[in-house]
Every structure is written in structure tokens, then in C-alpha cells.
N, C-alpha and C positions, 0 to 999 in steps of 0.2 A: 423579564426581557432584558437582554443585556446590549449596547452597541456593541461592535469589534471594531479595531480595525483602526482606529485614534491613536491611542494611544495605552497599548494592554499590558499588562503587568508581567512582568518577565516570571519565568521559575521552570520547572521539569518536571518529567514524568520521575517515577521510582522503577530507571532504567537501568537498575545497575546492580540488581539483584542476580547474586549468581546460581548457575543451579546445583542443586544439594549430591553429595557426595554417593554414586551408589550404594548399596548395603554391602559395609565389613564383611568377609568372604566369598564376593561374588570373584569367578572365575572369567575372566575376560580375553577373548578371542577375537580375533578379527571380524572389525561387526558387518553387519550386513543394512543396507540404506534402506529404511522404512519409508517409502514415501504412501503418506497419508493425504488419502482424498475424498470428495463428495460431502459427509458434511450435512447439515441441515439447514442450511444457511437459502436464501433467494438464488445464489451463485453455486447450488450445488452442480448446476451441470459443466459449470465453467471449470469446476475442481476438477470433476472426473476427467474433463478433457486433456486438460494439465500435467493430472497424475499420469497419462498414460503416458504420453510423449514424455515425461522427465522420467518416470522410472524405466520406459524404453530406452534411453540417451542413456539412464546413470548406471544401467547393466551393460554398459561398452566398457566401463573402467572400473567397477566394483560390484560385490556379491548386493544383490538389490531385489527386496519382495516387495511389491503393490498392497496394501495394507486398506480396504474401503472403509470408510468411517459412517456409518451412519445412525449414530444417536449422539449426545453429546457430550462424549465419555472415550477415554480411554480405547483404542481399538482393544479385544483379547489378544495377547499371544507376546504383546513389547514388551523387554529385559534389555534393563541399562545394561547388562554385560555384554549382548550380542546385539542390540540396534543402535545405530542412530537413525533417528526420525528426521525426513523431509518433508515438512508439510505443502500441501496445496489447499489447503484451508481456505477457500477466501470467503467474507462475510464474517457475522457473528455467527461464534464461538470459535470458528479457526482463525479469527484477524484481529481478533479484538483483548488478547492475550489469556483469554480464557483455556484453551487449549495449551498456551503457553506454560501457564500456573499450570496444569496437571501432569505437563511432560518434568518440568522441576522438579515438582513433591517426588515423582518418582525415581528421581534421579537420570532419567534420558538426555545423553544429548541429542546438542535438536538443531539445523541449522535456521540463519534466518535471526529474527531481531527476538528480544527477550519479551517477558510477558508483561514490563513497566512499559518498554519503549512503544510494543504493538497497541497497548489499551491505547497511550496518549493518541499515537496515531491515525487511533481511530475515531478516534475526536477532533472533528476538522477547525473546529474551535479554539480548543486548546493547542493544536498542532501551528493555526494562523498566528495566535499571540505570541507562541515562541518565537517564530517566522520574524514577525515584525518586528519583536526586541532585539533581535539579530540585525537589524536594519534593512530586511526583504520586504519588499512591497506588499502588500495587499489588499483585497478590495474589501472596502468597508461593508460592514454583516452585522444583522442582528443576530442574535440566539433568542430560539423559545420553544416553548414547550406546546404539544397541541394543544391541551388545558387550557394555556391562556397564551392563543393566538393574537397578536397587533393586526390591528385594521386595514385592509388596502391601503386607506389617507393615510395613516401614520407611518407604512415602511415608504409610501412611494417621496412624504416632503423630508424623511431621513435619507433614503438612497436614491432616489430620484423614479422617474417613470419604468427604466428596465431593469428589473433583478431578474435571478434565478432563486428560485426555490427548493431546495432539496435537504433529507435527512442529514443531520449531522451526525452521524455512524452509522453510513451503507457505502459500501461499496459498489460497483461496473453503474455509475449514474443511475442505479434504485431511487425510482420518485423523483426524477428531475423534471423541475418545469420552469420555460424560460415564460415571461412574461415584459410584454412589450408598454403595457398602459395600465392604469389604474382598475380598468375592469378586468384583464386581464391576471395581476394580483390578486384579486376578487379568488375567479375561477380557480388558481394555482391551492388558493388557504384553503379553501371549501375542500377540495382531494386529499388534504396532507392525512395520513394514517397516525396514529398511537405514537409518542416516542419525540424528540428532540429533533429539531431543524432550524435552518439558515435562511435568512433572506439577505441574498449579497447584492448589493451591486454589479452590476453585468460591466465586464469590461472585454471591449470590443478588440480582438484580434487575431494572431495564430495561434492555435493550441502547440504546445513542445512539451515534448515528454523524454524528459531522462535519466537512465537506469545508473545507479550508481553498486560499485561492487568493490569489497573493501575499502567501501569509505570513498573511493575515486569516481569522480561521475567520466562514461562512457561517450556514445553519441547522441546525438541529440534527435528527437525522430519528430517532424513535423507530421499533425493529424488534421485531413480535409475531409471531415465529414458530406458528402453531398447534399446532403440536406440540411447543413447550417448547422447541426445541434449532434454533440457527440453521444448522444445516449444509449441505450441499452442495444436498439436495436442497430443503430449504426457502428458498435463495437463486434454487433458477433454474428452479422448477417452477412454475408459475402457479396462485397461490390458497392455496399452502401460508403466506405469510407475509401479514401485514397491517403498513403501514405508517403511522405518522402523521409529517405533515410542514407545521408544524413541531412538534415532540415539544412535549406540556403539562409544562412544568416552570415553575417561580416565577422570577422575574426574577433573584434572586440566585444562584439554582442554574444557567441559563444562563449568565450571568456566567461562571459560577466552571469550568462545562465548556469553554466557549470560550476561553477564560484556559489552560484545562491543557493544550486541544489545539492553540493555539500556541506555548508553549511546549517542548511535545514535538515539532512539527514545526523548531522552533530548534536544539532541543538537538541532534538528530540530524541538526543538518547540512542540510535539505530546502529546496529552491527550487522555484519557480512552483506546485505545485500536488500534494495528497496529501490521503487522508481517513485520519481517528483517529477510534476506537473505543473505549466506554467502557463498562461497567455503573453503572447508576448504582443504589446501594442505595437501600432504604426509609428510611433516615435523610440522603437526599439528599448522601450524599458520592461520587463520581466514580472508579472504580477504572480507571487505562490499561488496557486491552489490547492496542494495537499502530495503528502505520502502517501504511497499504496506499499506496506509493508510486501505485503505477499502477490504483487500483480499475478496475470494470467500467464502462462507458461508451454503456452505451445509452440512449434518453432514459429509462427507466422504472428507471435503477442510481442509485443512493445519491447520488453525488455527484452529479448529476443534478438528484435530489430536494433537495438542501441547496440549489444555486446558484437553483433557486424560489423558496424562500422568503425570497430575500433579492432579487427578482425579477431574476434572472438566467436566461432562456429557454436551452435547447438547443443552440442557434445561436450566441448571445452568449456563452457559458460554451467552447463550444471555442474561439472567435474567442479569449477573452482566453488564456486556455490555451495557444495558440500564440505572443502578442501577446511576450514572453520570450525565446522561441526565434530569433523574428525579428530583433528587435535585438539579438542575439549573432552573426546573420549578418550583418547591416549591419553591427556594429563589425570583426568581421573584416574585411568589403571595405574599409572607412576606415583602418585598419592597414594593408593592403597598399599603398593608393596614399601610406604618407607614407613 
């Protein structure tokens, strides 16, 4: 069992791994955008949703096929000389740089973050530590394993009566459970499944979520879940959440959000494009919660909503989205002819 959240040891993911050079006489023509979706993951249907609407949007501005993934492998038919790959991956094996590493080996480029930065990311863990070596707030957490879960009494006299409970490598709030008392905690450990999770201290206030793209963080989007808890079904049932975009915050407290959420997309590593997530307390200070390398991707998802208010349309936000990917397949074709 580990505390977080004190005081954690700085360092980085192996985000900086570049991808490998097509094969010597491959013939390269103008590619065509592979967006990769579905997936095997809890969030396969959040993929497919994704995929549709961006490969919809990315055939406004370039030759683009819809590519379904469903094993966890390689779709057939990708050639670094004619794709580049967009993934909508989300979950493990598309989020967690798994997918990542197989587009490399094969030489594809790929938009989106590399397969060092996505693993780290997907470690909400390792993503908080770097966070806070950065000097980002965040709320104190244990790590542990289900094997050897801590007792009710020992997270509630470490973090106090309310934490949340969830996996520490899942994504869309998979296995989130808020817990208000020590029996409470109780019932939370007794449900946890197989695999690695957090127990954080719950810190009370407005969720903010903002998308950053080229390194630059966008708008800021405030999320009113109606029933207090942003979880699975309050992200993807219609009417459950209410959104403001762009979030009412004072000019210095956006500052100061937008500042932390490019930051933490540095520190760990991330390129072209990822939304971070914050609570923002009642005395206006910013607590990270995490990277979501490859959020959801329909017009009416978060990052979405951010590249609006900084008037960046549906259309325009995948185009630049991709705009990365491309010129890592031009530099390769210009590398192989010298």
C-alpha cells in the first residue's frame, strides 16, 4: 500500500520514444486517416460512438476509412505508406499505450500521445506524483492492490471519512464509488474487482474539465452532474449532467487552471492533444485529477465542448487533431528519400 499525495518522488514516463521508420522501399502517397475504434475495452461502445462522428468530420478535409477494431491487435489492412491511424481507443489496450507500441513496431504514424506518455497516463497514480512534483495540487490517495486491500479504519484515520474509490487504470469513472462514512468504505472495498486502485480523499467542489491541443489548454467546461456523482451513467445518459461551457470562473482562477493543465500535460510526457480534469474548491484552488489521453469524441463530449469556446468547430478540431500525425508521415517519406 502506498500513501500519494505528501510528498512523491518526481520522474517520467519513457514518453519519448519515437516511432520507427517505415520499411526501406515502401512507396508513399497521400495517406488516408484510419480512425480506429471499438476495441475490447468496458468503453467499447463509447469508441464506436467516437469513431463515427470523427471519421464523419475527418472525411470533410481528408481521404479517411473507418477501420473497427475488435481483438487486440493490429486492425488487417494498415500500411505505414498509405495510413495514418486516429485512434478512438479508449480503455485498455487503446489508452493505455498498448495499442500505442503496435502502431510503432510498425512503423504507422499515429495521432494523439506516444505509447510512454499514454501508459503513464493511465496510471492515475503515477500521473498525480508527477502532478504534484510540478507543484499541482492533489488530493491525498492511497494505492493498492485488491490482494491486499486496507481496512475501512485505516484509509478513513489516513484520509478522513469521505473518499472515493476507484480503479487506478480505467477510464469514463469504471468502478467509481463515493463513500461518505466508514461503513460506507466498508461496502466500496468489498465490490472492487481484480487489478490496482485508489482510495483518495474526496475533495468537495466544481468539476472542470480542460481540453488542451498542442500543448495549449482551450476552454474550460464546467460538469453539473444532477445527481452529485459524475459517473458512468451521468456521462453518457442524456439529461443526467448539465454542462457549462465556458465554466464561470474569475479571470485569475482560469489563469491559474489553464497553467496547471498544461503543465501536467508536459510533465507527463503528452503530445498533440488530451483533456485534464480538476475540482475546483470553494476557495478557488484547482485539485488535478487526471489525464484522459484519448477522451470521448463526439460533437456533444468535453473536448468538444472546450475547442468551442475558443471557437474551434467539430470539424476544425479533428482536422488540427490530425494536422501532427501528418507531418510525422511526411517526415518519414522525406527521410527515406535522403
Amino acid at each position: 500500500m502506498n500513501t500519494l499525495g505528501k510528498s512523491p518522488a518526481a520522474g517520467r514516463g519513457d514518453a519519448s520514444s519515437p516511432a520507427r521508420t517505415p520499411p526501406a522501399g515502401a512507396a508513399f502517397t497521400e495517406p488516408v486517416i484510419a480512425v480506429l475504434a471499438g476495441g475490447t475495452s468496458a468503453e467499447r461502445e463509447v469508441s464506436l460512438g467516437s469513431g463515427k462522428a470523427c471519421a464523419q468530420a475527418l472525411a470533410r478535409s481528408y481521404p479517411t476509412r473507418l477501420f473497427p477494431v475488435d481483438a487486440d491487435a493490429l486492425p488487417s489492412g494498415l500500411d505505414p505508406a498509405r495510413h495514418v491511424a486516429f485512434s478512438l481507443l479508449h480503455g485498455t489496450f487503446g489508452e493505455d499505450g498498448q495499442m500505442q507500441a503496435l502502431l510503432e513496431g510498425a512503423g504507422i504514424a499515429y495521432s494523439g500521445c506516444d505509447s510512454g506518455s499514454s501508459r503513464l497516463a493511465m496510471d492515475k497514480a503515477g500521473t498525480k506524483a508527477l502532478a504534484a512534483a510540478r507543484g499541482i495540487r492533489v488530493a491525498e490517495a492511497i494505492l493498492f492492490s485488491s490482494d491486499a486491500k486496507p481496512g475501512a479504519d485505516e484509509i478513513a484515520d489516513i484520509l478522513g471519512g469521505e473518499v472515493v474509490v476507484k480503479p487506478n487504470d480505467q477510464g469514463s469513472s469504471v468502478g467509481l464509488s463515493l463513500a461518505s462514512n466508514r461503513a460506507e468504505i466498508a461496502a466500496a472495498l468489498e465490490k472492487i474487482a481484480a487489478g490496482r486502485w485508489l482510495a483518495e480523499r474526496r475533495i468537495r467542489g466544481r468539476e472542470l474539465s480542460v481540453g488542451i491541443l498542442a500543448g495549449r489548454a482551450m476552454g474550460i467546461v464546467e460538469i453539473r452532474p444532477r445527481s452529485g456523482v459524475y459517473d458512468y451513467a451521468s456521462k453518457y445518459t442524456k439529461g443526467l449532467t448539465e454542462y457549462i461551457a465556458p465554466a464561470t470562473v474569475d479571470a485569475a482562477t482560469a489563469a491559474a487552471v489553464r497553467e496547471a493543465a498544461e503543465t501536467a500535460f508536459a510533465a507527463c510526457g503528452c503530445r498533440d492533444y488530451a483533456r485534464v480534469d480538476f475540482i475546483l474548491t470553494d476557495e478557488n484552488e484547482p485539485f488535478f485529477l487526471e489525464i484522459n489521453t484519448l477522451p470521448g469524441m463526439k460533437e456533444t463530449s468535453l473536448l468538444p465542448m472546450s475547442a468551442r469556446c475558443v471557437g474551434l468547430d467539430f470539424i476544425a478540431l479533428v482536422r488540427e487533431m490530425a494536422r501532427p500525425a501528418l507531418g510525422r508521415f511526411h517526415g518519414a517519406a522525406e527521410r527515406l528519400k535522403t
